[in-house]
SERO-4910 file (N, C-alpha, C, O; in steps of 0.05 Angstrom, whole numbers):
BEGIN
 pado doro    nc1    nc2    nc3   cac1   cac2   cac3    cc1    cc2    cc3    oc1    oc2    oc3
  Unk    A     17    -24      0      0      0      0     18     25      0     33     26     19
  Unk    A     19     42    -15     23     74    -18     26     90     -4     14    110    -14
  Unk    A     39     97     20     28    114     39     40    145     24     61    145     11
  Unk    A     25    171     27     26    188     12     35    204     40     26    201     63
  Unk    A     56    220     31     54    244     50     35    264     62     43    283     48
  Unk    A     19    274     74      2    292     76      8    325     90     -6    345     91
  Unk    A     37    319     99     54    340    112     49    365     98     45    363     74
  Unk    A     47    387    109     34    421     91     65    433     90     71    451     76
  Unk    A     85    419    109    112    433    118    125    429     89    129    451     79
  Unk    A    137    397     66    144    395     53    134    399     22    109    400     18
  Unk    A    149    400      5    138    416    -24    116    387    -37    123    365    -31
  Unk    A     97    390    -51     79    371    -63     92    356    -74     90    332    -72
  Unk    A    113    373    -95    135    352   -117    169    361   -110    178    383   -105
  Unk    A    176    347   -111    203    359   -115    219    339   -137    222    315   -135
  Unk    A    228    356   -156    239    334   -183    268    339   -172    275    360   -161
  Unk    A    283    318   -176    315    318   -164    334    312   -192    331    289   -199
  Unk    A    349    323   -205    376    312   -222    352    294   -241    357    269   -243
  Unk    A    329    302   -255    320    279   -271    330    276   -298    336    297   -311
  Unk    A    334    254   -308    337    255   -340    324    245   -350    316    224   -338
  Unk    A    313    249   -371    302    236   -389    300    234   -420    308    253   -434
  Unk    A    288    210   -434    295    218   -461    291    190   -479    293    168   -469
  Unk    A    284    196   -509    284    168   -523    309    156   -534    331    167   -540
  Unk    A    303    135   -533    324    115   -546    307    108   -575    285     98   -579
  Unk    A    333    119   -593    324    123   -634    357    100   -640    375     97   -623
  Unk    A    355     89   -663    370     72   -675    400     92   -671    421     80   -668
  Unk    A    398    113   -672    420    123   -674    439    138   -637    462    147   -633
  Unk    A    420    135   -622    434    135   -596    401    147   -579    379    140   -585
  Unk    A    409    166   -557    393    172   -535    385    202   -530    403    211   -515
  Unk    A    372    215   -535    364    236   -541    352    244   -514    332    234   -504
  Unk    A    367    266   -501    371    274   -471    347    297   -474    355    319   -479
  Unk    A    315    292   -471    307    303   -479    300    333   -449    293    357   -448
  Unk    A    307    310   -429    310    324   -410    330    312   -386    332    290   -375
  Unk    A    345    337   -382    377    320   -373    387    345   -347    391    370   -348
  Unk    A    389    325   -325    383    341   -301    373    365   -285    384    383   -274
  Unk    A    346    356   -288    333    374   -283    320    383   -257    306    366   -247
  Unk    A    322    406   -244    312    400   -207    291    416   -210    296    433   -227
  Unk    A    271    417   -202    256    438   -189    237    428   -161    234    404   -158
  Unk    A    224    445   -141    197    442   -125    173    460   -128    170    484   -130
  Unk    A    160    444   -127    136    453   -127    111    453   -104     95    434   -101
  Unk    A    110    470    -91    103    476    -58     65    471    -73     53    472    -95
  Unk    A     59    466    -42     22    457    -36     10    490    -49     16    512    -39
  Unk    A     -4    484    -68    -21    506    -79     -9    521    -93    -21    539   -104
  Unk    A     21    519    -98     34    535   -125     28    541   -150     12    524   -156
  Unk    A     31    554   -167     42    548   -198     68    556   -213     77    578   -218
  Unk    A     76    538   -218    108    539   -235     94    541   -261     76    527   -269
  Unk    A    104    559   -273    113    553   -302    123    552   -307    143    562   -297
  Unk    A    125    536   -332    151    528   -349    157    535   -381    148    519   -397
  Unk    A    169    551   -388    170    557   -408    200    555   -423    222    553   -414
  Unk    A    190    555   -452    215    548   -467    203    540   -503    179    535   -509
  Unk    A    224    541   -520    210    542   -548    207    513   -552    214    497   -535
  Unk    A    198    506   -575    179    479   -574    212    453   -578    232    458   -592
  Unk    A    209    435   -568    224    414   -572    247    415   -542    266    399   -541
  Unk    A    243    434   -523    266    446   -504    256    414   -485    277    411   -472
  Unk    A    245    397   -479    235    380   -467    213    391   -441    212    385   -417
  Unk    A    200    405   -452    179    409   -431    152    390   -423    141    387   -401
  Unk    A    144    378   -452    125    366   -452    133    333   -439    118    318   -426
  Unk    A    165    328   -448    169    302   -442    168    300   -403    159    282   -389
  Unk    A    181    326   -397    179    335   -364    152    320   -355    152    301   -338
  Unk    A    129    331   -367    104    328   -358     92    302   -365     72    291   -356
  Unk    A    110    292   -386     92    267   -386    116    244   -369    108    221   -368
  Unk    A    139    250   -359    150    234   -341    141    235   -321    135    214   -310
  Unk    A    136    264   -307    119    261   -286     91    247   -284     83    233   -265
  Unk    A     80    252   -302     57    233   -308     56    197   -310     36    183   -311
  Unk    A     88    189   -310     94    170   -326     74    151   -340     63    129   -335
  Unk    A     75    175   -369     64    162   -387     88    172   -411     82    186   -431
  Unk    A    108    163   -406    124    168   -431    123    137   -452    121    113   -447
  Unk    A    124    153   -475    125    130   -500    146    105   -491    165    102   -476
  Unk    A    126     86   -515    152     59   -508    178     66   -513    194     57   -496
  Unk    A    188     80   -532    220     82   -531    234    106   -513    251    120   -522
  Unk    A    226    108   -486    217    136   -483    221    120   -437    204    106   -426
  Unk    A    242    129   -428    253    122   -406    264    144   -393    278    162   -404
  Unk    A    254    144   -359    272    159   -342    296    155   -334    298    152   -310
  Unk    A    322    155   -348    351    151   -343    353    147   -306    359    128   -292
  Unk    A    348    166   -302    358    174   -271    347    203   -254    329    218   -262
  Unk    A    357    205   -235    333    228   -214    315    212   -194    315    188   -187
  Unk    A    299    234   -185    280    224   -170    249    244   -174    256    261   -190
  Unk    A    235    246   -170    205    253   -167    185    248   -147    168    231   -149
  Unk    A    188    261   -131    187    255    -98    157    268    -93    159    292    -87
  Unk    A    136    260    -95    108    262    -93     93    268    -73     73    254    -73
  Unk    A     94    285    -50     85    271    -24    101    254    -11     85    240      3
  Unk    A    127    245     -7    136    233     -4    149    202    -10    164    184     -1
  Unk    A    132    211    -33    128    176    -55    158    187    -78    164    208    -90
  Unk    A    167    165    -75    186    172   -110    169    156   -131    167    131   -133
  Unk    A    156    181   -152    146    159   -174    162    144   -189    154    125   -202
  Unk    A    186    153   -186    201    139   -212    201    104   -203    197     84   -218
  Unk    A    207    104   -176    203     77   -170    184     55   -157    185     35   -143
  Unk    A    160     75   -175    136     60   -173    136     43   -191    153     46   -209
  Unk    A    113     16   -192    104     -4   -216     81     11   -232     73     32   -223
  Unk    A     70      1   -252     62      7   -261     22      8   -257      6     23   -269
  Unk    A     16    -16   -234      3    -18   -212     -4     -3   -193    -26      1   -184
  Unk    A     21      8   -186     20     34   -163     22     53   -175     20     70   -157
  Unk    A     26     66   -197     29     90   -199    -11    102   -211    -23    124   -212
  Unk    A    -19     74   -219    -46     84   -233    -65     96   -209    -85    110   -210
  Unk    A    -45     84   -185    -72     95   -156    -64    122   -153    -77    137   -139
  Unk    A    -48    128   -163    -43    159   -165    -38    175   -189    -30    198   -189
  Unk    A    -44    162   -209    -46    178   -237    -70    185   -235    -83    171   -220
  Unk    A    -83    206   -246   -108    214   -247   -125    227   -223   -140    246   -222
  Unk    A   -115    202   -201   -128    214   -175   -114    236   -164   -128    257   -161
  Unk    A    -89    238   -156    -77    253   -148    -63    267   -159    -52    284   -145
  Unk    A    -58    266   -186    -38    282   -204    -51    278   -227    -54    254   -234
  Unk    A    -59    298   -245    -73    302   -269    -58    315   -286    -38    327   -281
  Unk    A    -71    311   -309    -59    328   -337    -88    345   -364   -106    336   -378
  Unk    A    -78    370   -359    -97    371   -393    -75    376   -409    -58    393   -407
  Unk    A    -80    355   -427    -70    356   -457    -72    381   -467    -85    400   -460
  Unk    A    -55    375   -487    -47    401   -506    -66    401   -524    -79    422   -525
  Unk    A    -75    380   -544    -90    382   -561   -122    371   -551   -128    347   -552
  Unk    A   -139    392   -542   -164    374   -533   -185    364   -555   -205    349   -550
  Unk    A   -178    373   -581   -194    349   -601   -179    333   -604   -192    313   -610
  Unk    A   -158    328   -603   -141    298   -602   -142    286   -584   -134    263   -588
  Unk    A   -150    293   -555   -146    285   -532   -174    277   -526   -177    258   -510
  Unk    A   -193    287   -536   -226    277   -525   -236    253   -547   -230    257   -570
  Unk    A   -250    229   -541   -256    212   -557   -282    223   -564   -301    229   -549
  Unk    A   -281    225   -604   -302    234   -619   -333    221   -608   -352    233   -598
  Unk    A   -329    193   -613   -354    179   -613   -362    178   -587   -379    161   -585
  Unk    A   -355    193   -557   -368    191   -538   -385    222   -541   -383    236   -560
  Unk    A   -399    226   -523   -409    248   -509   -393    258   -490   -381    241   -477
  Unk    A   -388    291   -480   -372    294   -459   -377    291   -433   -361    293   -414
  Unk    A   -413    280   -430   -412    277   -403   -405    238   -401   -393    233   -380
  Unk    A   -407    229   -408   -404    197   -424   -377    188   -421   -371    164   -415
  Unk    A   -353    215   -427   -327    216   -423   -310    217   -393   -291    205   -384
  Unk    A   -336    248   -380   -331    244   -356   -336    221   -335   -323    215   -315
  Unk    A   -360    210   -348   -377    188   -327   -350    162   -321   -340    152   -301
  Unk    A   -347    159   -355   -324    142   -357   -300    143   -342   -290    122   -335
  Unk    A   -290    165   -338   -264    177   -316   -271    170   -292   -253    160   -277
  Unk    A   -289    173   -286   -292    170   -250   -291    145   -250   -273    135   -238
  Unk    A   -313    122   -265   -309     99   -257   -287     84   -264   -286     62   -255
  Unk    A   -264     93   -284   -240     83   -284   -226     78   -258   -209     60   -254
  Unk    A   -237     97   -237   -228     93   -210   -229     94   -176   -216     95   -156
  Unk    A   -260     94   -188   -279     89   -162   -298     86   -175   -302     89   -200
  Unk    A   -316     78   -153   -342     59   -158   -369     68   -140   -378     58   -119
  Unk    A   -378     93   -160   -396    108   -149   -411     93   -160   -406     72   -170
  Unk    A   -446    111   -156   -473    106   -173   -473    109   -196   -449    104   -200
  Unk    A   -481    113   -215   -491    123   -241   -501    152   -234   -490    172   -242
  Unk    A   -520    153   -220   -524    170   -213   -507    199   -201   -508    223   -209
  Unk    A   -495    187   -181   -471    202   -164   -444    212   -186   -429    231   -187
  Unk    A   -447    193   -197   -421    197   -225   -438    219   -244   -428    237   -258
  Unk    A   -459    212   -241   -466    232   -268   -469    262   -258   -467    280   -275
  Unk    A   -475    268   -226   -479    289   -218   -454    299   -211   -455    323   -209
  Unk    A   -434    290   -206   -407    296   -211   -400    308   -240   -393    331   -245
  Unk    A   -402    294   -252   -388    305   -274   -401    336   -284   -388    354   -295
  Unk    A   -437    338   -276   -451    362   -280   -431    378   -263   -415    393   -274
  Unk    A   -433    374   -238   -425    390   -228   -394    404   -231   -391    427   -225
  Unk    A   -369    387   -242   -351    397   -253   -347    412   -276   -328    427   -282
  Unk    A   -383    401   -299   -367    413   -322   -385    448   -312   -374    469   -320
  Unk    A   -403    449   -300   -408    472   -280   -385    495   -271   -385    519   -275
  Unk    A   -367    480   -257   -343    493   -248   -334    505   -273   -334    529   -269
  Unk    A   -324    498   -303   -312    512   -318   -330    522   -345   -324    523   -369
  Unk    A   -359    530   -329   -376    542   -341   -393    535   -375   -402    548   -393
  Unk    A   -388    510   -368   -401    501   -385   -428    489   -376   -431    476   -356
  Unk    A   -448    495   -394   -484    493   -385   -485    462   -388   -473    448   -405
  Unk    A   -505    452   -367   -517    422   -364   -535    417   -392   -546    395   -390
  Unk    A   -541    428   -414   -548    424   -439   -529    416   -458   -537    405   -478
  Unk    A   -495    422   -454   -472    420   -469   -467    387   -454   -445    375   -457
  Unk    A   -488    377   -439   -472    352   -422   -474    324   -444   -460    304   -440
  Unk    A   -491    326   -463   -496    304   -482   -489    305   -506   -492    287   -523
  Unk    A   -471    342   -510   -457    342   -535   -433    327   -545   -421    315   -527
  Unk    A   -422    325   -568   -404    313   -574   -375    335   -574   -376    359   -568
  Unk    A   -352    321   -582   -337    343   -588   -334    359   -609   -318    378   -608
  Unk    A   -347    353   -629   -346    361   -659   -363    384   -652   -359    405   -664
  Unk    A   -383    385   -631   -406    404   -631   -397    429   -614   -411    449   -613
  Unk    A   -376    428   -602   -362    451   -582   -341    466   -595   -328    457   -613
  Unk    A   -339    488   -585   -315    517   -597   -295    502   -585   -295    487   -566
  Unk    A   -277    509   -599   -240    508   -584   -244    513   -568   -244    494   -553
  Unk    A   -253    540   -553   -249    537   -521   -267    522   -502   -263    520   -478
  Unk    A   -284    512   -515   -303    504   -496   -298    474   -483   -303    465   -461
  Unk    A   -282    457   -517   -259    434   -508   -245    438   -489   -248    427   -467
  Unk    A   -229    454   -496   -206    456   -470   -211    465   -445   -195    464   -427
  Unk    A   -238    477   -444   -249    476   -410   -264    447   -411   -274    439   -390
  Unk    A   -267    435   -429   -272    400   -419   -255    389   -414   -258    373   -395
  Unk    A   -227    391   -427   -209    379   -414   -202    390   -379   -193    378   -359
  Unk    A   -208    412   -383   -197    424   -353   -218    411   -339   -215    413   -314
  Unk    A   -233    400   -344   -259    385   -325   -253    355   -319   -260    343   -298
  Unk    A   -238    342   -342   -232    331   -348   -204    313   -327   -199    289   -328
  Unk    A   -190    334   -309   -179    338   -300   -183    338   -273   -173    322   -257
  Unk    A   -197    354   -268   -212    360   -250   -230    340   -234   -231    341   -209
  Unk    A   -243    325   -247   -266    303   -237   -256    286   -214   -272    279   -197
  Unk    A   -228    278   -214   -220    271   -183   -217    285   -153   -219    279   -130
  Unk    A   -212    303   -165   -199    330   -146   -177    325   -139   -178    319   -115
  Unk    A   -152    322   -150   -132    320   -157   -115    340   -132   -128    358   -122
  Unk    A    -93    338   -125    -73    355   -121    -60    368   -135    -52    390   -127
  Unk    A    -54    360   -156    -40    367   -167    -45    369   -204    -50    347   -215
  Unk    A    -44    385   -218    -57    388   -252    -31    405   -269    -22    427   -264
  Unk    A    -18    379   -294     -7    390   -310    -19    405   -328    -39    393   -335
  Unk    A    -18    425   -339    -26    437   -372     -4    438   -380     15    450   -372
  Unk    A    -10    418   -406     10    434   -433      0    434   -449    -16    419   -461
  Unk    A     11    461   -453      1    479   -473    -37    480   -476    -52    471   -494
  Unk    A    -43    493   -452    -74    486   -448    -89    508   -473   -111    500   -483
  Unk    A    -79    534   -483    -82    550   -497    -77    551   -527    -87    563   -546
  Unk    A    -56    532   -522    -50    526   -555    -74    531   -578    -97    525   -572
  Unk    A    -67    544   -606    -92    539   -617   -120    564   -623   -135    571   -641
  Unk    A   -115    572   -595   -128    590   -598   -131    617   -588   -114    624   -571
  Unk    A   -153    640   -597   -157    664   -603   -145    670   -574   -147    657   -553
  Unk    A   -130    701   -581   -127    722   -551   -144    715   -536   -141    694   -523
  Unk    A   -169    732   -532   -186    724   -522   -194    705   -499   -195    707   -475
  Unk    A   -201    681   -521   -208    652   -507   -184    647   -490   -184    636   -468
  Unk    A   -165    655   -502   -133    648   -489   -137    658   -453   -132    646   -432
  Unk    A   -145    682   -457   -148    709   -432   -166    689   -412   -160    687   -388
  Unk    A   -188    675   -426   -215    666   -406   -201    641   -398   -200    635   -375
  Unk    A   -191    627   -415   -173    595   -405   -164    609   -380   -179    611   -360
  Unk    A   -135    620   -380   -122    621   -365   -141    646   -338   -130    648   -316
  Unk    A   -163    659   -341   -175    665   -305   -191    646   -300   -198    645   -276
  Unk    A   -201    630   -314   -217    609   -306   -187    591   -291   -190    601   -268
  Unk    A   -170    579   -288   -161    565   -289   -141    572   -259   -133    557   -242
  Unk    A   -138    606   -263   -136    618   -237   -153    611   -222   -152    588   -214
  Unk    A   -173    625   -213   -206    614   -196   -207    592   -193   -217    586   -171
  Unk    A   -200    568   -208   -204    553   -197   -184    537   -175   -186    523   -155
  Unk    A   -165    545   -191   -138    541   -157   -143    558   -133   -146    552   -110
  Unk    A   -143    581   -144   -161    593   -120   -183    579    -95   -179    579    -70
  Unk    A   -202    569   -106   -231    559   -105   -223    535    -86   -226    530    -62
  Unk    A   -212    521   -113   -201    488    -98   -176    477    -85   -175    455    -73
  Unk    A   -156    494    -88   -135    491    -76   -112    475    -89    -90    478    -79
  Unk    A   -114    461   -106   -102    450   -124    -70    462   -138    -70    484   -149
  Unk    A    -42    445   -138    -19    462   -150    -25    458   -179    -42    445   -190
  Unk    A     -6    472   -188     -8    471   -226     29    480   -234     46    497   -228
  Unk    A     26    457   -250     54    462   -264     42    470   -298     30    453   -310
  Unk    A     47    492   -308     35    498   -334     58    505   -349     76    521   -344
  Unk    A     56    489   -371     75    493   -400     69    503   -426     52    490   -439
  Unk    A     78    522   -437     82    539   -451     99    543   -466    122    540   -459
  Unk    A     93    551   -489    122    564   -509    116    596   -502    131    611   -515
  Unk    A    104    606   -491     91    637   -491     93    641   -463     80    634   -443
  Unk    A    116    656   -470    130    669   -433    110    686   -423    102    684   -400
  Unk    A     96    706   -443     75    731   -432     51    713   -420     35    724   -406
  Unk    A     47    687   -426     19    678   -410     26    675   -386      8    673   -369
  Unk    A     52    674   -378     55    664   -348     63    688   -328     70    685   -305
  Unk    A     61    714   -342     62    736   -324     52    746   -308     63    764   -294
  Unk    A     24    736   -304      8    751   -283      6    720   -267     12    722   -244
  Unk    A     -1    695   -274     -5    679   -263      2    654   -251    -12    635   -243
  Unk    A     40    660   -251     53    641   -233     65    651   -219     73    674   -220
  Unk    A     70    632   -198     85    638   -173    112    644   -181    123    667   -180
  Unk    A    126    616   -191    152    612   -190    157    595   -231    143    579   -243
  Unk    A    179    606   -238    177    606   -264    206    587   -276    227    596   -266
  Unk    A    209    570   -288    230    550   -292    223    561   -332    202    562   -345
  Unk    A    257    570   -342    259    571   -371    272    550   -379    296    548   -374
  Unk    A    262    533   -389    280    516   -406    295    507   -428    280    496   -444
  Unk    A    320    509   -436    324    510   -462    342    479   -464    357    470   -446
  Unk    A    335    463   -493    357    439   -498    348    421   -470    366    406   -463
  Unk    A    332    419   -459    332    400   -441    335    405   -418    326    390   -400
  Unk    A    350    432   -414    364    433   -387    347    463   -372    337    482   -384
  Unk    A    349    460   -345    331    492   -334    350    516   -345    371    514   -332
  Unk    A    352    532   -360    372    560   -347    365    576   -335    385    589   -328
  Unk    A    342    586   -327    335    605   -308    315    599   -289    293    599   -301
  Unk    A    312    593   -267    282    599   -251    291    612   -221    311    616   -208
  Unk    A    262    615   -218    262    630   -196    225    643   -194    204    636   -205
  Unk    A    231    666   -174    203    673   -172    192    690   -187    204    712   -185
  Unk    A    168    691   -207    164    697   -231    162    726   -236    162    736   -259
  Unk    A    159    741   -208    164    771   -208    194    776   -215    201    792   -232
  Unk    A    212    759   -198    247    759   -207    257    758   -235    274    773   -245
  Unk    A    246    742   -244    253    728   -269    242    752   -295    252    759   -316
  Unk    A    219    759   -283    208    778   -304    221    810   -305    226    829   -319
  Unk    A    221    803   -285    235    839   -277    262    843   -282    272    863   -292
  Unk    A    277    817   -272    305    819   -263    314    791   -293    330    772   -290
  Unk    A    301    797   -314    321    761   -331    349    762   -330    361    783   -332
  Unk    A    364    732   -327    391    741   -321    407    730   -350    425    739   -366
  Unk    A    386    697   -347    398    693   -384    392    704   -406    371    715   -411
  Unk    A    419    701   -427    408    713   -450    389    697   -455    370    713   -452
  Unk    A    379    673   -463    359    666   -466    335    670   -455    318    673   -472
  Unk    A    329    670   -436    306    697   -417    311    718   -438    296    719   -457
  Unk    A    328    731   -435    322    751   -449    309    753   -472    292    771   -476
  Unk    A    317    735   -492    317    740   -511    275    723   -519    257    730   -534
  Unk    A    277    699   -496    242    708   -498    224    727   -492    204    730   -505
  Unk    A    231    740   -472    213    773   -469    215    794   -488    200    813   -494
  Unk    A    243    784   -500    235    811   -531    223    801   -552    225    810   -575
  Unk    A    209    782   -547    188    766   -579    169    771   -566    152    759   -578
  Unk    A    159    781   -550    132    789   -544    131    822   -529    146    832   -513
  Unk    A    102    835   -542    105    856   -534    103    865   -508     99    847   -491
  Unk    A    106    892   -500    110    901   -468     85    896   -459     66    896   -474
  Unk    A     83    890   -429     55    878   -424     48    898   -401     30    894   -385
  Unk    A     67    923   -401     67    950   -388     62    977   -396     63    999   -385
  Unk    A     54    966   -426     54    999   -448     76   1007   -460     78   1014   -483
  Unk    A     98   1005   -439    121   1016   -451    125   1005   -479    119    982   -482
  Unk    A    137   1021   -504    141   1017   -535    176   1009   -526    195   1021   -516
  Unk    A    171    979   -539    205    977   -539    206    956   -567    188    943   -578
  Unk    A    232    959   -573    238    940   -608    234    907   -594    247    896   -575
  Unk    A    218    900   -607    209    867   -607    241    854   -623    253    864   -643
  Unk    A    246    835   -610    261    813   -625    256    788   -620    240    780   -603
  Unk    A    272    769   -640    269    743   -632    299    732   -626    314    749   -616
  Unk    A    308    712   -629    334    687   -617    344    682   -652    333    667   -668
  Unk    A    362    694   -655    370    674   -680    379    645   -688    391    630   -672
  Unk    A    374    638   -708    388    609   -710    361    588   -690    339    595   -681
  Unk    A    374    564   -689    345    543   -680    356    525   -658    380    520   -657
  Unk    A    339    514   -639    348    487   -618    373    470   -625    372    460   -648
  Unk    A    400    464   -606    406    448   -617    396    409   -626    377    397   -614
  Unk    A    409    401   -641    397    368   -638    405    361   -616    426    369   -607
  Unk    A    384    343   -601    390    337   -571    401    304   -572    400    290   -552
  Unk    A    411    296   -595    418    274   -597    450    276   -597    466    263   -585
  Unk    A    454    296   -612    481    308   -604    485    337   -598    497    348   -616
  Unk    A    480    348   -583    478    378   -570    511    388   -565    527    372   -557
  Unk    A    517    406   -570    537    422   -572    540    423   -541    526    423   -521
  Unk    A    576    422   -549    597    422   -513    593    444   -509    587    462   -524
  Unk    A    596    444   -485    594    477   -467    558    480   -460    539    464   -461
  Unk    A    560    502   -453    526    511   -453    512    507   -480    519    516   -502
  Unk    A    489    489   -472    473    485   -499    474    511   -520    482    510   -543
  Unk    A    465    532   -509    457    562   -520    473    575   -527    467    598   -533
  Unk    A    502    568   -528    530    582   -532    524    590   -563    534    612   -568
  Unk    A    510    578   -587    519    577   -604    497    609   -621    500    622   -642
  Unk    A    485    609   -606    458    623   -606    457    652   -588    441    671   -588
  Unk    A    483    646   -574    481    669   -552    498    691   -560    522    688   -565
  Unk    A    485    713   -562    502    743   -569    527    747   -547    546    762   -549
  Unk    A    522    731   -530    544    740   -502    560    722   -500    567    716   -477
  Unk    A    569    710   -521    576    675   -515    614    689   -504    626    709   -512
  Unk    A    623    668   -483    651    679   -488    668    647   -482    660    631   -465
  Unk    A    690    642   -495    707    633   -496    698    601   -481    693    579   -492
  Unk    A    699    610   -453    694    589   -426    658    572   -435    652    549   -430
  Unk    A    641    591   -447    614    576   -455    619    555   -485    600    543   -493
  Unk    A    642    551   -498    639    528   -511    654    504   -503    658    484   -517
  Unk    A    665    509   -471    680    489   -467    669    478   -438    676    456   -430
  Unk    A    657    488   -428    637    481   -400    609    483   -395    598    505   -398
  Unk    A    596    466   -388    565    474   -382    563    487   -355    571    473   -337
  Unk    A    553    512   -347    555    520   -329    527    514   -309    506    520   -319
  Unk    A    527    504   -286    516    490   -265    483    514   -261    483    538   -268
  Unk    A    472    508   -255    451    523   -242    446    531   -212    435    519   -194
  Unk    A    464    564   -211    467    568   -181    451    603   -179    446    621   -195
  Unk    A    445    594   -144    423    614   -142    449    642   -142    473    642   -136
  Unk    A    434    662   -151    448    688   -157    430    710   -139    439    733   -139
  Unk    A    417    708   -130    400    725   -113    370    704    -96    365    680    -98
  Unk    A    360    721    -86    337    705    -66    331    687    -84    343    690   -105
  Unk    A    318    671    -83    296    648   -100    304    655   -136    290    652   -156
  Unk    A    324    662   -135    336    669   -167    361    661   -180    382    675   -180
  Unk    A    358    635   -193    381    622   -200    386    616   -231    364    614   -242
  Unk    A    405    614   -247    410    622   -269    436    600   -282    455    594   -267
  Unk    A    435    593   -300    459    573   -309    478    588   -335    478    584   -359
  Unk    A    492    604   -319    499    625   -345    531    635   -336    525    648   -317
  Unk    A    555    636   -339    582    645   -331    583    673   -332    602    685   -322
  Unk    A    559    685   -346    559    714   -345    561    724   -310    575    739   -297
  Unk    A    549    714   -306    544    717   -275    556    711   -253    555    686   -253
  Unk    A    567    718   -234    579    719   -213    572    689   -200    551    684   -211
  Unk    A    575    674   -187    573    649   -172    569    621   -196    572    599   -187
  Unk    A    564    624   -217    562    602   -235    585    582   -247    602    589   -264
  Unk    A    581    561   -237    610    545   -243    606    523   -264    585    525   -277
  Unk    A    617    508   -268    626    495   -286    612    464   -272    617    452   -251
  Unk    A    593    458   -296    579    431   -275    596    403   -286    613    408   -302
  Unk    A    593    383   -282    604    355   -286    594    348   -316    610    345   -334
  Unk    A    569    347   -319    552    337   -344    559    358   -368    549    356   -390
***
């Protein structure tokens, strides 16, 4: 039996040195390669970084639902006091879903056509408890309630709902255990400003409401400005900046931070020249010595193509993997 932590003193997750990554005919693709972060009772981390940086694989290790060719090297993932990584596959389902959730990125790929969405939900709960028909069905009203969708939308299909109105089914979707804990990636993807604006305060309110942490992933640094705690950038696999998301926003220390806040406009009024990152990700099958970003980086000097520099804190809750910076050393890997 499982015993779960319940302590309010220790963080919900804490990921330790994880790696991870697929194995392709041609070697092992580090898609995410020591990676630390915590994530405290009722938080939200974001995580941001451009597409292929290993964010999504993050979330689906934590989830462990990574593909068949597709393995956690090493680390830990410390749950409440559980390490998932060295759970079976038995034990981890009593806590997939129930206690740690995910909405998908794509919620018409992610919702099955030929059900109904209340049909979908009904189906979720009894995947793992063994309510009424009844009790299950007034559950799921009542959740898809929570993200404002009307008890008339409960017998529609998915073909019959707006983009956003999916992806507040998936957020329901999610939801139907009462979870501790809820990945999004890329919950916004797809769609309009707007809808984008209502995803993400609905999704506030409801951590609010229910108490629930959220680790949310993103290629779009400006969504996570008003509504995370603590903010992890990732580039090539590896963290280079996090800290607390006022720090990070106010104060970026990597060029790469940097260089995502100038692809999106000021979210203060202020008129400043937009840029982007030149050049593209390296291959993570063979990634360039030194700091991944050396090759890409306007500030690159000498010591960044011959060392990866370690991820050390440089101020309060603000740590950075960059030689530009005072305290950053030279890590092993």
């Amino acid at each position: 039996m499982i015993e779960l932590d319940r302590s309010e003193m220790t963080p919900l997750l804490q990921c330790k040195d994880l790696v991870a990554g697929y194995r392709i005919k041609s070697g092992f693709v580090h898609a995410v390669d020591d990676v630390s972060f915590d994530l405290d009772r009722g938080g939200f981390l974001g995580i941001a970084g451009e597409s292929g940086c290993g964010k999504s694989t993050l979330a689906y290790a934590i989830m462990r639902l990574l593909k068949d060719n597709a393995t956690i090297e090493s680390g830990s993932l410390i749950f409440k006091g559980i390490d998932l990584v060295k759970l079976n596959e038995e034990q981890m389902k009593k806590i997939r879903w129930v206690d740690i959730s995910m909405a998908f990125q794509s919620a018409m790929n992610a919702l099955n056509p030929v059900l109904s969405v209340g049909e979908q939900l009904i189906d979720a709960i009894h995947a793992h408890r063994e309510p009424s028909q009844t009790d299950a069905r007034d559950r799921a009203i009542e959740v898809l309630k929570l993200v404002d969708i009307p008890r008339d939308r409960f017998d529609s299909y998915p073909h019959q709902l707006s983009g956003g109105m999916k992806q507040r089914v998936m957020i329901a979707m999610a939801l139907i255990l009462n979870p501790e804990l809820i990945i999004m990636d890329e919950p916004t993807t797809a769609l309009d400003v707007v809808v984008q604006r209502t995803i993400i305060e609905k999704i506030q309110e409801l951590r609010k409401t229910l108490g629930f942490s959220v680790i949310f992933i993103t290629h779009d640094l400006s969504l996570l400005v008003e509504i995370s705690d603590t903010l992890a950038i990732m580039y090539a696999g590896k963290i280079v900046e996090y800290g607390s998301s006022e720090s990070v926003f106010n104060s970026p220390l990597h060029p790469y931070t940097k260089g995502l806040m100038n692809s999106f406009p000021s979210l203060t009024g202020r008129i400043k020249r937009m840029g982007g990152i030149e050049g593209k990700p390296p291959d993570l099958l063979k990634p360039p010595d030194g700091c991944r970003f050396h090759p890409r980086c306007p500030q690159a000097m000498p010591i960044c193509r011959e060392s990866c520099p370690s991820l050390e804190e440089i101020a309060d809750r603000h740590s950075v993997a960059c030689f530009l910076h005072k305290g950053a050393e030279a890590s092993e890997r």
